[in-house]
N, C-alpha and C positions, 0 to 999 in steps of 0.2 A: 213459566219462566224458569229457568235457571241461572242462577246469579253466576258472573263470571269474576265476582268479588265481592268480599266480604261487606259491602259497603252501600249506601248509595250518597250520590253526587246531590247539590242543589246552584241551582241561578239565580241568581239575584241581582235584579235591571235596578242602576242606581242613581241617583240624580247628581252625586258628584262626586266622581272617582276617587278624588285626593282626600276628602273625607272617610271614605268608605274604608278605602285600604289604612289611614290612619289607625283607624277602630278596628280594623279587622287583625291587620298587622300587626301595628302597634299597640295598640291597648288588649285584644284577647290572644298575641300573639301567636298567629297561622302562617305558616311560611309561604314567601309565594315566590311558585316555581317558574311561570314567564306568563307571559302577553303574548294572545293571539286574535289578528283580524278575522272576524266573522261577520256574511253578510249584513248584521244587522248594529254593528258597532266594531268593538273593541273589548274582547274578554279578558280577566286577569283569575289565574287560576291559583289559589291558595289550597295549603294541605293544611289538614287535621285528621291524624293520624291516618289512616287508611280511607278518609274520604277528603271531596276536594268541595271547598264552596267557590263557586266562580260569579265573580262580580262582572258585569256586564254594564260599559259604557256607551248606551244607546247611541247613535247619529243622532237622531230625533229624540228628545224627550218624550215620554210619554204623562198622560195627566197619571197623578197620586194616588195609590189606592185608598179605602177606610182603613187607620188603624186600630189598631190593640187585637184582642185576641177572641173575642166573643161576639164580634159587631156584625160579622160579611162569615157565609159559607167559603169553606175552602182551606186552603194551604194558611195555617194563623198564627205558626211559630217555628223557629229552629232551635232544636233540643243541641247543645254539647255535651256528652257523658266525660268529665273530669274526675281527675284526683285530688286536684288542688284547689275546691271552690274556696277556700280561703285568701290565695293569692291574687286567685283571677277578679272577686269581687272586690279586694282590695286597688289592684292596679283601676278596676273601672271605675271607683270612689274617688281616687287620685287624677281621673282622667275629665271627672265630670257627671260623669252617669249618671243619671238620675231612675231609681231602680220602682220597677213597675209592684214586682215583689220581691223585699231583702230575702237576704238568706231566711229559709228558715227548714223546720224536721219538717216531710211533707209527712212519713211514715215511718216508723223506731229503720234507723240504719240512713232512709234517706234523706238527703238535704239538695235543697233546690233555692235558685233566685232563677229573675224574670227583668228585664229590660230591655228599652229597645237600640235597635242601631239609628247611624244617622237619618235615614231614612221611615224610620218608623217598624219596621220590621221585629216583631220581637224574637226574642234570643231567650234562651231558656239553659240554664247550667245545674248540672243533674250530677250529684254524688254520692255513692254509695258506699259507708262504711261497715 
């Protein structure tokens, strides 16, 4: 493969949009740049930095997957690389969040927390000073 950008994308089918975009929006603040109909729902495309997470509001529900991070092979967290893990874990303590792992040095320079979104999906925020 050849990337045609510095990035990659991810989707994430979610059981209630208004929540979703709440959290995603609002509390880890990601811009979101429009809505678009896709056969299989209704996509909402958020930026973070040079990648885009797209929330996807199924027509049909689908059942829940296992959560946390070690239960089920496969796809089991989404990493964000910040600058400000100070601010962003602060806005998600004021938001409610209840954190899987608070901040802490994973490794001298790194600092990481862990939590999930409305749906169960964990989220991972990654700092390097």
């Amino acid at each position: 493969m050849k990337p045609a950008r510095r990035c990659i994308d991810i989707g994430i089918v979610v059981s209630n949009i208004a929540r979703s975009l709440r959290f995603y929006q609002g509390v880890l603040g990601l811009e979101k740049l429009e809505e678009v109909e896709v056969p299989f729902g209704r996509m909402y495309r958020l930026r973070f930095g040079e990648s885009f997470v797209k929330l996807v509001d199924p027509k049909e529900k689908p059942p829940a997957g296992t959560q946390g991070v070690a239960r089920v092979l496969g796809l089991r967290y989404l990493t964000f690389p910040v600058t400000n893990l100070d601010e962003v874990c602060a806005a998600c303590e004021a938001a409610g969040v209840i954190f899987d792992l608070p901040k802490r040095e994973l490794m001298p320079g790194v600092f990481i927390a862990m939590f999930q979104d409305p749906d169960g999906n964990v989220v991972e925020l990654v700092e390097r000073r």
